[in-house]
C-alpha positions, 0 to 999 in steps of 0.5 A: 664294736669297740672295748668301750661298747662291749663294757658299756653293754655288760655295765647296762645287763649287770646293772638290769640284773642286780635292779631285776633281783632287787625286784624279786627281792621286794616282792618276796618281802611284800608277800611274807608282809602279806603272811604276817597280816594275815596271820595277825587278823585272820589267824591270830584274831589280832585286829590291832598291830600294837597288840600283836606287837605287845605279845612279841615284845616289839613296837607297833611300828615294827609290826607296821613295817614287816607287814609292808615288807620293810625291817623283818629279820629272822630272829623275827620270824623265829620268835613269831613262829615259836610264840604262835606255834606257826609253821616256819615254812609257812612263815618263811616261804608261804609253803605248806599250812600255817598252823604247826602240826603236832605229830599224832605220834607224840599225842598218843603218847599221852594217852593210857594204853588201854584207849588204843583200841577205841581210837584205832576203831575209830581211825579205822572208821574214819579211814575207810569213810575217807576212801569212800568219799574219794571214791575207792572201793573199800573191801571188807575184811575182819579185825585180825587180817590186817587192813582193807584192800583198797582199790587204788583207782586213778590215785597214783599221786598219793601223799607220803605220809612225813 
């Protein structure tokens, strides 16, 4: 084989490369596109581009074109997330839920001291009705000996709480 075809070979595969990235590329584009209406209509309730455009201080045209995947940036997509308390991961990458979440941390913060009783009654409740629905054995247990043990069954895939 001679130097030209050895060049003309690696020209052809890094030419299919950079083509195969741009594909990817693109498709990364259309499906943040594809988050973006669906937030507008299906979250957000804005059936029109022009009002969801109006809320962001932006075109109708610009909302038209991020939702085929044309011209979206990421002070865009910043703007949108902190306007609509949407979740950046969410927005950016379709990971996770849509909709932020406030930590329940920085809710109860909020409240008076003396409510913390009746809420941990409640969680307390709502814990344990959670287990017996996915069903685990919840084992009794009084106010003052700490929480319940839990059979664990065949759930050694639990979520870390964040």
């Amino acid at each position: 084989m001679t130097s030209g075809k050895r060049r003309l070979g690696s020209r052809a595969e890094s030419a299919a490369g950079k083509k195969r990235e741009a594909a990817e590329k693109h498709a990364e584009l259309v499906e943040l596109g594809k988050r973006i209406r669906y937030l507008r209509k299906e979250i957000l309730g804005y059936h029109r581009q022009s009002d969801f455009a109006d809320r962001l201080g932006v075109t109708r045209g610009a909302v038209g074109n991020w939702e085929i995947g044309v011209g979206m940036k990421r002070d865009h997509l910043i703007t949108i997330a902190k306007e609509f308390n949407i979740s950046w991961l969410w927005l950016a990458e379709g990971k996770g839920s849509p909709i932020a979440k406030p930590s329940i941390d920085a809710k109860l913060e909020l409240l008076p001291p003396e409510e913390y009783e009746t809420l941990y009654e409640h969680f307390q409740a709502m814990i344990d009705n959670r287990l017996r629905a996915l069903g685990r054995k919840v084992n009794g247990g009084d106010e003052d000996s700490g929480p319940p043990e839990v059979e664990t069954g065949d759930y050694s895939k639990r979520r870390k709480p964040k």
